[in-house]
Every structure is written in structure tokens, then in C-alpha cells.
C-alpha positions in Angstrom: 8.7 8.6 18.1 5.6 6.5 16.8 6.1 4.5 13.7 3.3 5.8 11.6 4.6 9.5 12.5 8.1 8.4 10.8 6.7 6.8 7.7 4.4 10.2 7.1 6.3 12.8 5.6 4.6 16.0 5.8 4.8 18.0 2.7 6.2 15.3 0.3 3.7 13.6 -1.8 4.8 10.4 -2.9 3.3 6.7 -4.4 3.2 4.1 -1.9 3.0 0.4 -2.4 1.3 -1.1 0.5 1.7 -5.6 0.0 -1.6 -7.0 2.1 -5.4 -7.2 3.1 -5.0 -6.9 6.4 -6.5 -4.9 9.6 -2.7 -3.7 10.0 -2.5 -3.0 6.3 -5.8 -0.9 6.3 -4.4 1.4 9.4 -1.2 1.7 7.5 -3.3 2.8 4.3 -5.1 5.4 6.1 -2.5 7.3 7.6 0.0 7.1 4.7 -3.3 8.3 2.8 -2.8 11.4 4.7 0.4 12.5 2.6 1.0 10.0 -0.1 -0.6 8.3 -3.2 -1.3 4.9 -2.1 -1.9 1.8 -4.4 -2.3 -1.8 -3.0 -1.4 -5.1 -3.6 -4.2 -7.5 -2.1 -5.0 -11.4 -2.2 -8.4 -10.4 -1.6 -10.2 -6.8 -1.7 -10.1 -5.2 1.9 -13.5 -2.2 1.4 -11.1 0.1 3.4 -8.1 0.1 1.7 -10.0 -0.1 -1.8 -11.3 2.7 -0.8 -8.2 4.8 -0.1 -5.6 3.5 -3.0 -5.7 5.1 -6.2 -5.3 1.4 -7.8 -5.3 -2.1 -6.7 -4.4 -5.6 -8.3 -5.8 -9.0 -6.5 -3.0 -11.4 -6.5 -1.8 -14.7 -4.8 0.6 -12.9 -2.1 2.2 -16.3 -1.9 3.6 -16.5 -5.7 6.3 -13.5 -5.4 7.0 -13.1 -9.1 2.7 -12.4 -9.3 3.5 -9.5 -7.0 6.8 -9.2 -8.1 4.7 -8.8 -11.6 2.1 -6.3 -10.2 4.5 -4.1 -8.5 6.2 -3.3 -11.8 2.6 -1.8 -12.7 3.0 1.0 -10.4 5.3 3.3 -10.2 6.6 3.6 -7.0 8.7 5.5 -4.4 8.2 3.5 -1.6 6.9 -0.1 -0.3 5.5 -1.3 2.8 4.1 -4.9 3.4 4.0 -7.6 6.2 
């Protein structure tokens, strides 16, 4: 079974934080998209997955209590980051 077939759960709408800027993290973005509310965590804004989240904050992804910080903004069911 593929990876992105496990982490979309058909039916079940839930939020999803996705940690990153990345090519991997816009791939991610779009197919949890598919079944979820996504909102992102970025050190810079990626077009892509601005377009697709609900809500983004730009933070250092270094300085975990900044992300640690924004996290606590969303409410969330689920994380995923690299």
C-alpha cells in the first residue's frame, strides 16, 4: 500500500498540520487536500501549498518553540512534517 493512500482517509474530514516549504511538502499538501483541512507551517511561502491550506504562518522552522508557538494556532487532528 502507497503512503499517501494510508494517510488519505476517505470520508473523514479532518485539520491537518503540514511543517515545511518543500516540493515533498506541496505533494503531501495536495493529496491530503483531497479529504482534509490543511493549514501550513512554512519558513518561506511555497504558491502551491498557499494555495491549498486554509491558513498559513511564516516561521523560522529551526526555532521549535516559534513552530511549537504557531502550531498552538490551529487546531489540529493530525501533523505531518519532514
Amino acid at each position: 500500500m502507497d503512503y499517501l493512500e494510508v494517510i488519505s482517509m476517505k470520508g473523514i474530514s479532518i485539520n491537518v498540520l503540514l511543517v515545511g516549504d518543500g516540493a515533498r511538502e506541496h505533494i503531501l499538501a495536495e493529496k491530503l487536500y483531497e479529504d482534509s483541512n490543511v493549514y501550513a507551517i512554512m519558513s518561506r511561502t511555497n504558491p502551491g501549498i498557499a494555495t491549498i491550506a486554509k491558513s498559513i504562518r511564516i516561521c523560522d522552522l529551526k526555532d521549535a518553540e516559534a513552530v511549537r508557538s504557531a502550531a498552538e494556532s490551529f487546531s489540529v487532528s493530525f501533523d505531518v512534517g519532514f
